[in-house]
N, C-alpha and C positions, 0 to 999 in steps of 0.2 A: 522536595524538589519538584516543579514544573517542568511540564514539556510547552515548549516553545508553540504557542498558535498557529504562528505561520508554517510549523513544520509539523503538526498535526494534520493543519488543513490542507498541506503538500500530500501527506500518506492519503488520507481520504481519496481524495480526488485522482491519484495515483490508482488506487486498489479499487475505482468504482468504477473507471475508465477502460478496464483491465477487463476485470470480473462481472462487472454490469452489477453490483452487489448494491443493496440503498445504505443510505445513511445508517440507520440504526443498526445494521448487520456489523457494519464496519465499525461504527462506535461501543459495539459490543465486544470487540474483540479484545484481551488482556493486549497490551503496550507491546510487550515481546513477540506476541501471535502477529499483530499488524505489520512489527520490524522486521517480521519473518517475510511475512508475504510479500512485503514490495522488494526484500533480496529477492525475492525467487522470482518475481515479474518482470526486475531486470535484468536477472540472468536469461530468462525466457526470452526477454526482448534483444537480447546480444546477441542470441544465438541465434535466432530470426535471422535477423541482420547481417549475418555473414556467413546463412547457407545461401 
């Protein structure tokens, strides 16, 4: 199975936006670790948001 381009290139830029992190950091990351991080950027960003 593939993961979808467009929603690769959505985490990246996600998690690089976030964490200032470069490319290859990010594309190092196992699939699960990435889908991690960007839950947890937009929980952080929620809660931003509505203190």
């Amino acid at each position: 199975m593939t993961y979808a381009t467009d929603r690769l290139h959505e985490e990246i830029a996600y998690v690089a936006y976030h964490f200032h992190w470069g490319l290859e950091d990010i594309l190092d990351l196992e699939h699960a670790d990435r889908r991690r991080f960007t839950t947890e950027i937009a929980s952080l960003v929620t809660r931003a948001s509505e203190g």
